[in-house]
C-alpha positions in Angstrom: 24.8 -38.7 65.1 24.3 -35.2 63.4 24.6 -35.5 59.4 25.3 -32.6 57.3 24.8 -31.7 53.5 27.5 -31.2 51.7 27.0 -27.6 49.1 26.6 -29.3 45.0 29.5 -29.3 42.5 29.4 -27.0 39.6 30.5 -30.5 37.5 26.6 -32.4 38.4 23.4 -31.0 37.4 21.0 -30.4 40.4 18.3 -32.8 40.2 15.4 -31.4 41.3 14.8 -28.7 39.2 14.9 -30.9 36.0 11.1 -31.8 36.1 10.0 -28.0 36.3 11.9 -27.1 33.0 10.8 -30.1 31.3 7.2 -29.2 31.7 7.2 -25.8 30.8 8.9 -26.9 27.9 6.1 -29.3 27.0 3.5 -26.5 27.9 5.3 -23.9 25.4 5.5 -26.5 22.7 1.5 -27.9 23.0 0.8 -23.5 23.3 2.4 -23.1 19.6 0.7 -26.1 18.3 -2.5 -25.2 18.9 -1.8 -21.5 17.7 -0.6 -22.7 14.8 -3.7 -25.0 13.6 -5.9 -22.1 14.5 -4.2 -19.7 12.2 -4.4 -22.5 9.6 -7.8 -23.1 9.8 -8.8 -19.3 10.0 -6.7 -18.8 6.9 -8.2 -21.5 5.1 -11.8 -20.5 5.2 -11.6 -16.9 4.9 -9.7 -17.8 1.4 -12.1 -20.4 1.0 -15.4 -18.1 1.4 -14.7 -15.3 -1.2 -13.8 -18.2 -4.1 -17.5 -19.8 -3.4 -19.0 -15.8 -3.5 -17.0 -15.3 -6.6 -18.1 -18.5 -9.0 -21.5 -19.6 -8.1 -22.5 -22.8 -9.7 -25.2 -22.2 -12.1 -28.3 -23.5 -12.4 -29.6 -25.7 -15.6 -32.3 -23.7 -17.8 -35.5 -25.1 -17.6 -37.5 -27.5 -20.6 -40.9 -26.2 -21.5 -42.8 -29.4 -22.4 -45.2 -28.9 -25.3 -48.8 -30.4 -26.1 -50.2 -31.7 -29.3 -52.4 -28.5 -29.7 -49.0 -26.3 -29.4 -47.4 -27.9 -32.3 -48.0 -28.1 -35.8 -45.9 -30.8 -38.2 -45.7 -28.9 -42.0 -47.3 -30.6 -44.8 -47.2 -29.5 -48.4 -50.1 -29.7 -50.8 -51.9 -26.7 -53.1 -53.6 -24.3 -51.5 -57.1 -23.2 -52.8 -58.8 -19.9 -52.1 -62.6 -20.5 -52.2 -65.5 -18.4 -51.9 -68.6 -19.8 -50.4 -71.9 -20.3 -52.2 -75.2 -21.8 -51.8 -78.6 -22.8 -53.8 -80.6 -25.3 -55.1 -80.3 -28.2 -57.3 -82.1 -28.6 -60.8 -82.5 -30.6 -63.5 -80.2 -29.3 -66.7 -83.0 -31.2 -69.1 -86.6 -31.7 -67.8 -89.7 -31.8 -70.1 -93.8 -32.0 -69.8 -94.9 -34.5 -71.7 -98.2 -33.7 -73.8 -100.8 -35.3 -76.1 -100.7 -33.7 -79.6 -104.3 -35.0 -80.2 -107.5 -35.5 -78.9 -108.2 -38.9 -78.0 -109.3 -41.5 -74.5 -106.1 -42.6 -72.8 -106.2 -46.3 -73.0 -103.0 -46.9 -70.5 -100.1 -45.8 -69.2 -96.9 -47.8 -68.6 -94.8 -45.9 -66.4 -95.7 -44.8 -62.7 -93.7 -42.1 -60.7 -89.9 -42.8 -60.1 -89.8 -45.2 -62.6 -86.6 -44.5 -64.9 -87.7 -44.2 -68.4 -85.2 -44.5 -72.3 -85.9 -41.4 -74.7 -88.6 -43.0 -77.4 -89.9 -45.5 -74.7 -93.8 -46.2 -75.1 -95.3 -44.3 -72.2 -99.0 -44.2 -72.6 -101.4 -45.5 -75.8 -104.6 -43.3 -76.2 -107.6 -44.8 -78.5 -106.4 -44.7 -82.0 -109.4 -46.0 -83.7 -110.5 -42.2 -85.0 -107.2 -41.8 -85.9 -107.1 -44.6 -88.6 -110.8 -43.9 -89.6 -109.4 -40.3 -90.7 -106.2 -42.3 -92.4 -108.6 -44.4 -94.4 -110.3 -41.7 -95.2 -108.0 -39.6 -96.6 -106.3 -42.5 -98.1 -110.0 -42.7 -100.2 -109.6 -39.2 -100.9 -106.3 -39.5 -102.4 -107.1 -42.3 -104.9 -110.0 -40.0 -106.1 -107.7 -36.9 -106.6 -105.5 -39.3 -108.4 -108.4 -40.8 -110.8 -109.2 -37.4 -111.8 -105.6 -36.8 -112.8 -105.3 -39.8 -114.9 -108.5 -38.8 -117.0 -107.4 -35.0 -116.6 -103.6 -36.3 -118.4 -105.9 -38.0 -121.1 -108.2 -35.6 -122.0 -105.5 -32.8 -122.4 -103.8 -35.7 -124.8 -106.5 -36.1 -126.7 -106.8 -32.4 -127.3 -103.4 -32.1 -127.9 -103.9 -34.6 -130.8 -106.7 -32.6 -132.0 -105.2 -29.7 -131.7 -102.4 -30.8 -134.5 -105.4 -31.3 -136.9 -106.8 -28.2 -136.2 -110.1 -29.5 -134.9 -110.1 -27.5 -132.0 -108.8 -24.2 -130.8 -105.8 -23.1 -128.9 -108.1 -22.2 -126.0 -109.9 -25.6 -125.9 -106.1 -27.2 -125.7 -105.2 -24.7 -122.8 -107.9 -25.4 -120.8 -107.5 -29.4 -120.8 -104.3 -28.7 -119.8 -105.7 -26.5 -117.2 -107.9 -29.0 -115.8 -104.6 -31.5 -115.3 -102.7 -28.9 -113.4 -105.9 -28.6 -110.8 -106.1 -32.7 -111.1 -102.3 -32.5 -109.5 -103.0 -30.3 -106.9 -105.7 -32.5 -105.7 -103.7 -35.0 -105.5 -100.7 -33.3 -103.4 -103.4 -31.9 -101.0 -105.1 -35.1 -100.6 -101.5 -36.7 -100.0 -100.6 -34.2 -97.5 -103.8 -34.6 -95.5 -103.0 -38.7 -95.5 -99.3 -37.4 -94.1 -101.6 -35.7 -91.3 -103.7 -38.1 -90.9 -101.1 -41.2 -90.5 -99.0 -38.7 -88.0 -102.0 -38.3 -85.9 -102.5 -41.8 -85.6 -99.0 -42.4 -84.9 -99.1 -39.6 -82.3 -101.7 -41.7 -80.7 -99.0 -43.5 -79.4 -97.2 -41.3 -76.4 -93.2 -41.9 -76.5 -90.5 -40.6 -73.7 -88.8 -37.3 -75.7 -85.9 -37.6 -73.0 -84.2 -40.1 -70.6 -84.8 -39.8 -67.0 -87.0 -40.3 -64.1 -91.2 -39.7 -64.1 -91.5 -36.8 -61.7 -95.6 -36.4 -62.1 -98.5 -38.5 -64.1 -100.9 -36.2 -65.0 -103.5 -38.2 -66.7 -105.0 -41.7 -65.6 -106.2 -44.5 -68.1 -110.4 -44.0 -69.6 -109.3 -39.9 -69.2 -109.8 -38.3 -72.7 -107.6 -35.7 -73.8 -107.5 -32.7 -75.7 -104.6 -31.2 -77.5 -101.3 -29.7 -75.2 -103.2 -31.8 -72.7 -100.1 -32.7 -69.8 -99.4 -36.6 -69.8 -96.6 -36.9 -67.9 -93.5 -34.9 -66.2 -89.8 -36.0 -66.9 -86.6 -34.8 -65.4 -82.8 -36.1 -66.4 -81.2 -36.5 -62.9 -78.1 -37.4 -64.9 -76.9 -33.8 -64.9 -77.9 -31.4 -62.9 -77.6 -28.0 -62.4 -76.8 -26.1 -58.8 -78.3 -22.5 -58.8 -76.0 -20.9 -57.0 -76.5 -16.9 -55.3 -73.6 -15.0 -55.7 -73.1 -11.5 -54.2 -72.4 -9.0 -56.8 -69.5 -7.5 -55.1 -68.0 -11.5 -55.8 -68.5 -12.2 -59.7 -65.4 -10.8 -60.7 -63.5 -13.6 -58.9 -66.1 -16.0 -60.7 -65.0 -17.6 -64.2 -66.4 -20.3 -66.2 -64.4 -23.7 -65.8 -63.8 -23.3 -62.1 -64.2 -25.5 -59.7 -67.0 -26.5 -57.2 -67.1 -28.4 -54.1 -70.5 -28.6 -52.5 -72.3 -31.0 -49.8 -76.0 -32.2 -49.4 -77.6 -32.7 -46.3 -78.2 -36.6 -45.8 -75.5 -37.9 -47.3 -72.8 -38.3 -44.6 -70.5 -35.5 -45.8 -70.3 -37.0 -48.8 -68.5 -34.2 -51.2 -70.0 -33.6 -54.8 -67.9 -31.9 -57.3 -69.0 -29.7 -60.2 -67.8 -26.4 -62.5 -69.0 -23.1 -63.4 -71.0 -23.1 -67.0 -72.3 -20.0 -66.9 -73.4 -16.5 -64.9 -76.8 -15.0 -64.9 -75.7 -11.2 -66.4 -78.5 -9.8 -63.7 -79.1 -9.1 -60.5 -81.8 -10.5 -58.9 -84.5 -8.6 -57.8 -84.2 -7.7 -54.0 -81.3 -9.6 -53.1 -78.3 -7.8 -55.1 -77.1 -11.2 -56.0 -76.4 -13.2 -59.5 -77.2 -16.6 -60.2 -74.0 -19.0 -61.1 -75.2 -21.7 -63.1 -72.8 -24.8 -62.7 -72.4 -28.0 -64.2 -73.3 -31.2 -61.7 -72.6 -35.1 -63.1 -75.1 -37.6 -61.4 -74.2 -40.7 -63.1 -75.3 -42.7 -60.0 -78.9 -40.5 -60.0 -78.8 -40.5 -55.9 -79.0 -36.3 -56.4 -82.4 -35.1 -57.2 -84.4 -32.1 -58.3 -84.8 -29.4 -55.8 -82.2 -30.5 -53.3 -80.5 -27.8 -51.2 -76.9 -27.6 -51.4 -73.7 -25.5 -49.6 -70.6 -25.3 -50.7 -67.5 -23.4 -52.2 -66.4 -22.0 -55.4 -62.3 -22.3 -55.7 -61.7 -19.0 -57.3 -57.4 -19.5 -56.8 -55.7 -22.3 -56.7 -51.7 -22.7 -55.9 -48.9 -25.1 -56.9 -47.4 -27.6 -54.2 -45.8 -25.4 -51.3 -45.6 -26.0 -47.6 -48.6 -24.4 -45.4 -48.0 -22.6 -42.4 -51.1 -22.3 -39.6 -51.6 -18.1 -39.5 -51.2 -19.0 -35.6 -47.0 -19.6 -36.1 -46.5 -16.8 -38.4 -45.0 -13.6 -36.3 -43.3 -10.3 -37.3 -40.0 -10.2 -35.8 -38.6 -6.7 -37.0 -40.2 -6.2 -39.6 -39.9 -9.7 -41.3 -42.0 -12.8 -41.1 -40.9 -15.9 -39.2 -41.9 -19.1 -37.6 -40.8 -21.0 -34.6 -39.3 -24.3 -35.5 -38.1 -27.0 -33.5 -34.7 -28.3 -33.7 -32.5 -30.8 -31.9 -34.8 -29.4 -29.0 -34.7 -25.8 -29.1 -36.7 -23.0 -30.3 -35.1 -21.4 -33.8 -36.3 -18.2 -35.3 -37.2 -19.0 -39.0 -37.5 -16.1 -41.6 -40.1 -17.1 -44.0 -41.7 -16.1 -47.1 -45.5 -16.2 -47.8 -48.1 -16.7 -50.4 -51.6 -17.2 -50.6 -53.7 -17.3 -47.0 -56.7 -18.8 -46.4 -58.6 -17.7 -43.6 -61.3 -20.4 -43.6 -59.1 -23.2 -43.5 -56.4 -21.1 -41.3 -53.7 -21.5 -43.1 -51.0 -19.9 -45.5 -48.4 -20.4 -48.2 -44.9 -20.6 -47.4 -42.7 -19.9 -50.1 -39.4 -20.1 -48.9 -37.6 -20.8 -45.9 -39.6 -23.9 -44.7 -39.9 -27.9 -46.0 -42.9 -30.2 -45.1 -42.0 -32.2 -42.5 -41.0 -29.5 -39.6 -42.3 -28.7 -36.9 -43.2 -25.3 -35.5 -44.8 -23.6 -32.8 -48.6 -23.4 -34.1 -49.7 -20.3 -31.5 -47.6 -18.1 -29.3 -46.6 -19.5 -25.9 -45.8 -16.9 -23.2 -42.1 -17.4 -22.0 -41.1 -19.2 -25.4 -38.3 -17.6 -27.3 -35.7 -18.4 -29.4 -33.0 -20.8 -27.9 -35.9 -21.8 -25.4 -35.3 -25.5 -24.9 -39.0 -27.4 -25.3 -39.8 -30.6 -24.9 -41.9 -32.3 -27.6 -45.5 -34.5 -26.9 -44.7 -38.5 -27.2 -47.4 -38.8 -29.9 -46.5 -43.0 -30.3 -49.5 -43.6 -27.9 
């Protein structure tokens, strides 16, 4: 049997086409997706990549760390401008002890070293010449003064018989005579005794100063003449420094000032002293003057001939902060120093006084208080507003 298809009606939708449209449909749509998410994304970074060129994010300055030796922490204190000096040590008292007569030296009491009291017995020579003179002119004396008396009575008896006119005027005058020559005796024959008990008592060798026995000069059973040397003495109690000066430097000198001044062996022990007086000449060869000045020794561990260095403060300042010259700059024109606040570097204008180039430091005026701290030497790349980093000094 033969079957035939019938043509469609316009009122129902063919049915195998259907599928076709559906997927181009589907095709079209999935097409404009993806076109649209590629526009997006292109969009997005080529907006994106001229904001990032634009604002950079900057990087965080860098923090100079500092060492001890870069730093300095102000102090205040006077500042003294000195001038240096150096010399030897003498004693301001010394004496050579001498016999004032002749005589055998029967001891001495006192040895080198020994520490000796002004009138203190040092030596005893034989005194037994001594009092045979004393007793001699003590014999001479009572003569003088037994021709006095019978001089006194003689030119009283003439006196008497002068009033009765049994002698002359002339007889009278020379009785009286004769008692004026009696007198003199007598005062000549006292003085000699004065002598003679003097040079007995001299006999007897006393200290004319306190201090120390530098030299003996004469040993017991040694005799002695006159201005013969006994012994050597020396007051260590005060000394004297003779200090060379250059002549170019006594007009900075005055008396009163102060002197500071070490001795070698003494573990930097300082001694003090002041200026008493100035040599008015130059000595011969060197162009320099001699400063005399003033040195207590109470303790007596100084002695004689010592060499000694030291300093002569020729200025002295009130209480004011000092500055190392290493953190004073010029910054136009003006003088400043780097301080150190809340960890930056600050530009600090500064006024200055008095320098001292031995010691290295200087004065500040005005514009600093002890207690800061400042850059003590330039540091290359360290300016002001520099951020540093300060040394933990705890440890």
């Amino acid at each position: 049997m033969k079957i035939e298809s019938l043509p469609l009606s316009a009122d129902q939708p063919a049915t195998k086409p259907a599928p076709r449209r559906r997927a181009k449909v589907i095709a079209l749509s999935l097409l404009a997706v993806a076109l649209a998410g590629a526009g997006g994304y292109a969009l997005t970074h080529r907006t994106a990549a001229p904001a990032q060129a634009a604002a950079p994010t900057p990087a965080p300055a860098p923090v100079q760390e500092l060492s001890v030796r870069d730093i300095a922490r102000v102090e205040a204190r006077p500042l003294a401008i000195t001038l240096p000096v150096t010399g030897s040590l003498m004693p301001l008292a010394q004496a050579t002890v001498k016999s004032k007569v002749s005589g055998i030296v029967l001891s001495t009491a006192v040895q080198e070293g020994v520490d000796v009291r002004a009138g203190q017995v040092i030596a005893q020579l034989d005194p037994a010449e001594a009092r045979a003179r004393v007793a001699q002119q003590q014999a001479m004396l009572a003569d003088a003064q037994a021709r006095l008396t019978m001089a006194k009575k003689n030119m009283s008896n003439s006196a008497s018989l002068l009033k009765q006119n049994f002698i002359a005027q002339n007889a009278y005058d020379t009785s009286a005579n004769a008692v004026n020559l009696a007198q003199a005796a007598v005062d000549s024959a006292r003085a000699q005794l004065d002598l003679a008990r003097i040079a007995l008592a001299d006999t007897t060798i006393h200290a004319p100063l306190s201090g120390v026995v530098s030299r003996r000069h004469a040993q017991a059973g040694e005799k002695l003449s006159p201005d013969s040397p006994v012994f050597s003495i020396v007051d260590l109690k005060h000394l004297t420094l003779d200090a060379q000066v250059p002549a170019s430097d006594i007009p900075r000198i005055q008396v009163g000032q102060d002197v500071q001044f070490k001795v070698d062996g003494f573990d930097g022990r300082n001694f003090t002293g002041k200026v008493a007086r100035i040599n008015p000449a130059t000595e011969t060869g060197s162009r320099a003057m001699i400063v005399y000045v003033d040195v207590a020794n109470p303790d007596g561990v100084l002695r004689a001939g010592m060499f000694a260095k030291g300093t002569i403060v020729t200025e002295k300042s009130n209480v004011h902060p000092l500055l190392p010259l290493g953190a004073v700059r010029k910054d136009n024109g003006r003088d400043v120093v780097y301080r150190i606040a809340d960890g930056k570097v600050v530009a600090q204008p500064v006024k200055l006084g008095l320098r001292n180039q031995d010691e290295g430091v200087v004065e500040a005026l005005e514009g600093v208080d002890a207690g800061m701290t400042v850059l003590a030497v330039p540091l290359d790349g360290i300016k002001p507003g520099s951020k540093v980093k300060l040394p933990d000094t705890k440890g």
